[in-house]
N, C-alpha and C positions, 0 to 999 in steps of 0.2 A: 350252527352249520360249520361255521370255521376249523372246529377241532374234529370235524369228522372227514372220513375219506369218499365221502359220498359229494361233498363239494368237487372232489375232484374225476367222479366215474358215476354215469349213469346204470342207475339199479332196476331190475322193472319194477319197484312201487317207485319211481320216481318218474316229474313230469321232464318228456324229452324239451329240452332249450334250444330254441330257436332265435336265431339273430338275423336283423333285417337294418343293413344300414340305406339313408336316404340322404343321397347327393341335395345338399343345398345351392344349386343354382339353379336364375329363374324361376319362372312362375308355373305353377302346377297346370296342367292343362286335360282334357276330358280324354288324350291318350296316359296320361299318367294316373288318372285316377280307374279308368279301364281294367290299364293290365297291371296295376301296384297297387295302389289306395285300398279298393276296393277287397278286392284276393286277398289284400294281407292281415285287413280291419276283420275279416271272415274267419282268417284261418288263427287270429288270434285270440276267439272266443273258445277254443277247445279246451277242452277240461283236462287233459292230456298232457298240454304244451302249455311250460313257460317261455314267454312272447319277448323280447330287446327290440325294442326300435331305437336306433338313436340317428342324429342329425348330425350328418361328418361334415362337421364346420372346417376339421381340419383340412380333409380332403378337400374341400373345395378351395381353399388356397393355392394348389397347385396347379391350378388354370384359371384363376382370378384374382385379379391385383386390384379390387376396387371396392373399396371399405365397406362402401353405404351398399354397394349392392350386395356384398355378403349378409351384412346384415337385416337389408330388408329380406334375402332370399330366404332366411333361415326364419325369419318371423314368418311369411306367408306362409310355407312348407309346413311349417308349425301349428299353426292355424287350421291348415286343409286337412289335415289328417284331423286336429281333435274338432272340425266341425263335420267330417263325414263318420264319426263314430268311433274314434280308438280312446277307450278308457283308460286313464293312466292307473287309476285303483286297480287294474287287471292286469295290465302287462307294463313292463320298463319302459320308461319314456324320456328319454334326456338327450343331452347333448354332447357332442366329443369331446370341446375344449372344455369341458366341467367335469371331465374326469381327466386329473392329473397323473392319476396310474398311469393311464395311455400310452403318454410318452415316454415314463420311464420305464415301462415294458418294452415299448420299441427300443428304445438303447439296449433292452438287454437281448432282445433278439435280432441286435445287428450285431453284436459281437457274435452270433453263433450264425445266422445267414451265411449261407455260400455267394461271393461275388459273382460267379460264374452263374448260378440260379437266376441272380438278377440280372445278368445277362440278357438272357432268355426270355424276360417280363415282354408280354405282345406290346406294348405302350413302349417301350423303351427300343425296342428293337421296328416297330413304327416307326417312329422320331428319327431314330438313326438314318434309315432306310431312305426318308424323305430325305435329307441332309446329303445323303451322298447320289441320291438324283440330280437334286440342285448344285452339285460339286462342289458342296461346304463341307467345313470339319467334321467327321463322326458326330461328336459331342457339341455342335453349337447353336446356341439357344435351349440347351438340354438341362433343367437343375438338378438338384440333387433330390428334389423334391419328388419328381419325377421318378428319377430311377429308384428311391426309396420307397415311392408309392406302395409296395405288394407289402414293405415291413412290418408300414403303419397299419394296412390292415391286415395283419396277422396277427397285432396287438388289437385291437377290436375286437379279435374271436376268442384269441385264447383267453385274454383277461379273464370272461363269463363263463370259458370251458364251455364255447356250446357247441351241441352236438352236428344240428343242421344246420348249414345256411341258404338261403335261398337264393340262388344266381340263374342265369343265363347260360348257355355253353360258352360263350365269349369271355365268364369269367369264373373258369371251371379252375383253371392255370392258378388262380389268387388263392385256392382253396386249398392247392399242391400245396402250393409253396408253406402255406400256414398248415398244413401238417408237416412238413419238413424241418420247418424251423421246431417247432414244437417235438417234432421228435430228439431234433440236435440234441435241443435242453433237455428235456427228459433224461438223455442216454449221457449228457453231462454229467449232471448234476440230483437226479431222480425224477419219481411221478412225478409231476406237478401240473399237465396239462393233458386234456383230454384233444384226443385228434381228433378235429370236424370232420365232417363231409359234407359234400355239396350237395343240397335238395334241386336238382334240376329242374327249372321251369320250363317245361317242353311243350305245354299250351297255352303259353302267356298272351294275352287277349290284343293282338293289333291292329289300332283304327285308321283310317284312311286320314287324312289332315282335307284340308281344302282344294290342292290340286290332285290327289287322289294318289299321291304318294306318302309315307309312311306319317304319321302328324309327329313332327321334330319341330323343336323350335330352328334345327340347325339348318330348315328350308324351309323356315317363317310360313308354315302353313296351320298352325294350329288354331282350336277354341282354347280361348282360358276357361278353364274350370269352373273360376267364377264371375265371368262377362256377365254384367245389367243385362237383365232381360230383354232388351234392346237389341243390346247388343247383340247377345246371341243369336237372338230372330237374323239379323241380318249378315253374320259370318257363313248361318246354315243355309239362308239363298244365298250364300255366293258359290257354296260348292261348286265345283265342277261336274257336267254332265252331256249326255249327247244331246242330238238335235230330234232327237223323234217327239215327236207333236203327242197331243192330249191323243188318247182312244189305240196309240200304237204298242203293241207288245213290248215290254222291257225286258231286260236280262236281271235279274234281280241280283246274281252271284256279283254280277260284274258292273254293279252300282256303287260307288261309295257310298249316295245317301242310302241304300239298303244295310249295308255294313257296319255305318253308325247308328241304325236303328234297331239294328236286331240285337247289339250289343248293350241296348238297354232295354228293350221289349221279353215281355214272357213268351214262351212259346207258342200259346195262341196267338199272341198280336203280329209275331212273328210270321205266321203259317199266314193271316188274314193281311198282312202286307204282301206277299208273295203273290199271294192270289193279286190282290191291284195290282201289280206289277203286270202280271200274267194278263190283265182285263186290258190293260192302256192306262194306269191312271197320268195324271201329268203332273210334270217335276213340281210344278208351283203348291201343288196339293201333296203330292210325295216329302216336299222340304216343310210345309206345313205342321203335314204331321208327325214328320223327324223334330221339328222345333219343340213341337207340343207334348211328345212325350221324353225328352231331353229334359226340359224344365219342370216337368211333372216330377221328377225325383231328385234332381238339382238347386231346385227353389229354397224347399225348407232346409239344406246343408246352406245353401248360399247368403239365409239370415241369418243361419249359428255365426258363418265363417265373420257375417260384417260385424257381427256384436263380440268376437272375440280379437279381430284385427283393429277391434277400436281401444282395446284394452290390451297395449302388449306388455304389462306390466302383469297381469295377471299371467300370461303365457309365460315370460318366464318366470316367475315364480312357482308355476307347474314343474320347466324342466331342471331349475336348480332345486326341485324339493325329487323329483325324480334320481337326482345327480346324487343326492346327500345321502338318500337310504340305501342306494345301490352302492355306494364307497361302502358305506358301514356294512353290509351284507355281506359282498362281494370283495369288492376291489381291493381295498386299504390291507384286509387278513390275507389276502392270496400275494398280493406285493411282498408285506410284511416277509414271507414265508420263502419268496424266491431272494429278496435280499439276503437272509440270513444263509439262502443254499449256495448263493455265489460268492458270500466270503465278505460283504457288505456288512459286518460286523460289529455287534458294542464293544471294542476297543476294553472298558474295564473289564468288562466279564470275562475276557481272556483274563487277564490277571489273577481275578475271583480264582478261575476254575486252576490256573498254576500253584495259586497256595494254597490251594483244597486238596489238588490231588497228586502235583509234583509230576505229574504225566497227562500227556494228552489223551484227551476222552477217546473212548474207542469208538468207532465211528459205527454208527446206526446199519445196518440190513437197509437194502431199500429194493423197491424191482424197476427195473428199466423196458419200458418196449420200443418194439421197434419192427421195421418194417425189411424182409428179407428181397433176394434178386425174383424168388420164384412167387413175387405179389402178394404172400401171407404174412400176419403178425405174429408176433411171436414176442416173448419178455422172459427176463430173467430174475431169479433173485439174486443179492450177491451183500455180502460181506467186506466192504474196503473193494479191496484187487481181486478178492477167491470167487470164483463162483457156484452157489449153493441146489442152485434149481436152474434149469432150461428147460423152457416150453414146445410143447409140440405146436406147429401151424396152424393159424384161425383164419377163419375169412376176412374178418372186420377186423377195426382196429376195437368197434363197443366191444367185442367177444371176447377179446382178449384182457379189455379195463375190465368188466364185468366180475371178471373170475378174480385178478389182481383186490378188487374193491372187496371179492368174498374174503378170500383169505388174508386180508388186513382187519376185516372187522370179525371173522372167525376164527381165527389162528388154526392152526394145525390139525384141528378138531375135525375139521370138515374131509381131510385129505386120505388117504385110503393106499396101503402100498399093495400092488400088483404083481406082475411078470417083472422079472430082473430088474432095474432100477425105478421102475415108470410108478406115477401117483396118481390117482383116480379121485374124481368129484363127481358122486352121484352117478358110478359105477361108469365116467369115460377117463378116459384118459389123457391128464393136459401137460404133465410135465416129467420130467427125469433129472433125479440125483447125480449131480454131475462127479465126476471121478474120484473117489476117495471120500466124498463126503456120506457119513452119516446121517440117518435120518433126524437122531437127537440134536444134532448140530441146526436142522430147518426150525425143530419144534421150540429149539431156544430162539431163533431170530427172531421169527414171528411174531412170538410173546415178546421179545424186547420189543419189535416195531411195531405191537398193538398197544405196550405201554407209553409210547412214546405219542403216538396219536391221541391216545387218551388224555 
């Protein structure tokens, strides 16, 4: 995969990549397993999609200073996921700080980040905001961590070139930003990174906590995930609820314990709680049976999870064997590949190539995209400074890697000349011979930059 251009541009016989990072702090709870766990363990069975999850140890650094709790957090997290179901035989499964790429990608995409960009980061510009409420400095209590935050995960994405990611709208902003930087580079130095987009979660599943506001740990209202059965019996009677007695009509929309049971109930048991609702049943017997089908699907994850948190030596041994295939697949070739574009260089082989050839190499064709004012993509090819092709406007940024990825792996073959300078692929029209250039001038790039891929 390393010497092809399909590493770098999704083709439609390929599967679309998806990447899912998971915050390591804290303990997992039956609102995280709801609207993330659950959703992600599902949608990474598709035959369709290659699956990333990894465990952003790094990230979590930058709001916690306290060793053993990073480390226990990342071990439970760890655990919850591979005892609710995530195969690591099927999708990537590691950890951030065990891929050393990571960080030397973020260096390379802070020299090309716009400051001003991170400016603008909601987190950073929060921070601030707070600070000059309280009529402190801009910047204090603020690290570098912080405002670096959006770099480091834009080195997450691009690393893997994946296509989706899955977010929030609250973190639509981090997805910009990682197409931006990524285009910088691109338009630097050549292809080298596919621009994501964000897979918007617009019906992410959210449970009511114990006082019947959001369940966050950050208003200590949650279930852990995997509370002793005891346990749990007695967190779900403490719910909060009205005062209407056994036999009086309930509101069922407007129940928590309804809310957390129908997000684990089928449809029927759903409809047939409704109805009790509707009949008077009473909360003692409503939490009852919120307990009892809670742990009806909770139980046998909650043996996996004890018999793999007993063993966390086996766990990581999962994500460092996770960590080690995905360097050699991925990481290490595609690093490789941007060192040498930014000038990160073997030092002899210049040499080699000064007494071989007495002149510097002529420099490769390559195509750049990039994103215009009027919101379309658009690429070029180009030659050193000349430019060889300009592309007509795409909707996406895939539409436009798509075509890039055909004509690297089919050279000139595919191309078709039209009306006055324009080229056609499969009778449309994507690009035009830029001024003075020749068509024989494309059909030699091409074939250099197909021989060079090769």
């Amino acid at each position: 995969m390393s010497r092809s251009v399909r590493v770098r541009f999704a083709m439609a016989s390929e599967k679309t990549r998806v990447l899912t990072g998971i915050t390591t702090s804290g303990t997992p709870h039956l609102g995280n397993y709801v609207g993330a766990i659950r959703p992600a363990i599902a949608a990474s069975r598709a035959q369709d999609v290659e699956s990333f999850y990894f465990l952003a140890d790094y990230h979590a650094l930058i709001k916690v200073q306290e060793p053993a709790r990073v480390q226990r957090s990342t071990l439970e997290i760890a655990a919850s996921w591979l005892a609710c179901g995530l195969d690591p035989a099927r999708v990537w499964f590691y950890r951030q700080s065990d891929i050393p790429e990571i960080p030397e990608l973020t260096w390379l995409l802070t020299c090309v980040a716009g400051k001003g960009i991170l400016n603008r980061a909601h987190a950073y510009k929060a921070a601030v905001d707070r600070n000059r409420a309280e009529g402190e400095d801009d910047d204090a209590g603020i690290t570098a961590g912080l405002f670096m935050y959006p770099v480091l995960m834009a080195a997450d994405i691009l690393l893997f070139n994946a296509h989706k990611v899955p977010v929030g709208r609250d973190q639509i902003q981090h997805i910009e930003m990682a197409r931006d930087f990524g285009q910088r580079f691109n338009h630097l130095y050549g292809e080298h990174f596919v621009l994501p987009e964000a897979a918007i979660e617009e019906h992410v599943a959210t449970l009511p906590g114990l006082d019947g506001r959001k369940m966050s740990k950050s208003y200590d209202n949650v279930i852990p995930l995997f509370a002793p059965r005891e346990t749990l019996r007695r967190l779900i009677f403490s719910i909060v609820t009205d005062s209407r007695a056994p036999g009086e009509p309930k509101d069922a929309d407007g129940s928590n314990v309804f809310q957390l049971y129908q997000a684990f109930a089928s449809a029927e048991e759903t409809a047939a709680m409704r109805q009790a609702f509707a009949d008077g049943i009473g909360w003692g017997d409503a939490k009852q049976t919120l307990f009892e089908r809670i742990d009806a699907e909770i139980a046998p994850l909650r043996e996996r999870y004890e018999a793999l948190i007993a063993r966390p030596a086996d766990i990581e041994d999962t994500l460092r064997d996770g960590a080690r295939r995905l360097r050699e697949r991925y990481a290490t070739p595609l690093l490789q590949r941007l060192r040498e574009a930014v000038g990160l260089r073997n030092l002899a082989q210049a040499a080699v190539e000064r007494r071989e050839g007495g002149e510097r190499r002529r420099e490769l064709p390559a195509f750049k995209q990039y994103r215009e004012a009027d919101g379309r993509f658009y690429f070029k090819l180009v030659e050193g400074e000349r430019v060889l092709l300009q592309s007509a406007g795409f909707e996406s940024p895939r539409e436009a890697g798509q075509l890039i990825a055909r004509l690297k792996r089919e050279g000139a073959g595919v191309l078709r000349m039209g009306r006055s300078a324009w080229l056609s692929v499969d009778e449309r029209e994507i690009a035009a011979l830029a001024d003075g250039v020749a068509m024989d001038e494309v059909v030699s790039a091409l074939a250099r930059l197909a021989e060079a891929e090769a």
